[in-house]
Every structure is written in structure tokens, then in C-alpha cells.
Residue, then its C-alpha position, 0 to 999 in steps of 0.5 A: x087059147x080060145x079057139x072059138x075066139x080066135x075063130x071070131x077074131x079072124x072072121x071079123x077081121x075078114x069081114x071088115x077087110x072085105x068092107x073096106x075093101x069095097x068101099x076102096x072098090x067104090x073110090x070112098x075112104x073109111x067112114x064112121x061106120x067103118x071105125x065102128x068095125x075097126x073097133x068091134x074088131x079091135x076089142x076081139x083082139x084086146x080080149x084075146x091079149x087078156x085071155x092069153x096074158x091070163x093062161x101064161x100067168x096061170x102057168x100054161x105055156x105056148x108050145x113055140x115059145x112065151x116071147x114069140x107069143x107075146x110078141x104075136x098078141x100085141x101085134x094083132x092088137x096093135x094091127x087094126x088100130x094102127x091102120x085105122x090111123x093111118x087111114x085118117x091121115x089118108x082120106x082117100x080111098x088108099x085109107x079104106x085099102x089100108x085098113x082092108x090090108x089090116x084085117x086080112x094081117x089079123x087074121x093071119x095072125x090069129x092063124x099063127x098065133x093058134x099054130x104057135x099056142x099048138x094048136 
């Protein structure tokens, strides 16, 4: 693994939680700057699924396990825009909660999935 893109992922994941988050704190939902966020935040995590694709395919292996890793890349790249969804179905202040909770996942994720690489 990368670990200054995993680092940036989990930075920017923050950085959007605490954005959404006060836009929640405003009473506001998300809006189009916001999905700007989600997807700058989205495209860390697609291109940390690549890079780990590409590291198991040159043969180099998680220390906890292929599956539990792969299973852990998909997650984090499915995480924010499912929230994102969902806070279009959402549009109240719910929806900007629900994609603050998002970013706080992500980069809980990309803390394991470093601990499950063996970092």
C-alpha cells in the first residue's frame, strides 16, 4: 500500500466529514459543492482500489488476509457514494449528516485497511 495515499484519502474524508458536518450544524443539506468533495474524495478511494488491485496482481500479499483486503477496498470506495445517494434522497440537513458520518467511516477504513496491508 501507499501510505501517503492513504494518508491523503483519510485526510480528505475527514476534511468533507467536518464540511458536512457543519453545513448540518447550519440546518442546510448538501449541495453541489459538496458532491464536488464527495467526488475529489471518491476518486482517492477508486485509486486506492486500483493500487491495491495492482500490488495483489504483482503477487505481493495483505498480512491479514486477500479477501478481508479486498473486501475492505471495495467498502471504502462504495462508502461515500452511497452516502452521497442517500443524501439526495435526503434533503434536509439529515442528508449532509449522513455523508459527515460517511467520511468519518472512510477514514476509519483507511486506518484498517494499512493495519490489514501490515502496516
Amino acid at each position: 500500500m501507499l501510505s501517503a495515499l492513504t494518508v491523503a484519502t483519510a485526510v480528505a474524508a475527514l476534511l468533507l466529514a467536518a464540511w458536512c458536518g457543519f453545513a448540518a450544524y447550519r440546518d442546510q443539506p448538501t449541495k453541489d459543492w459538496h458532491f464536488i468533495g464527495m467526488a475529489v474524495v471518491t476518486l482517492l478511494a477508486v485509486v486506492q482500489l486500483v493500487v491495491g488491485v495492482v500490488q495483489l496482481a504483482r503477487g505481493q500479499e495483505p498480512e491479514q488476509g486477500t479477501v478481508i483486503f479486498v473486501a475492505y477496498l471495495l467498502g471504502s470506495a462504495a462508502c461515500v457514494p452511497a452516502a452521497g445517494f442517500l443524501s439526495l434522497a435526503e434533503r434536509t440537513r439529515w442528508g449532509s449528516v449522513t455523508v459527515a458520518a460517511a467520511g468519518v467511516v472512510l477514514a476509519v477504513l483507511q486506518v484498517r485497511l494499512y493495519d490489514i496491508w501490515g502496516g
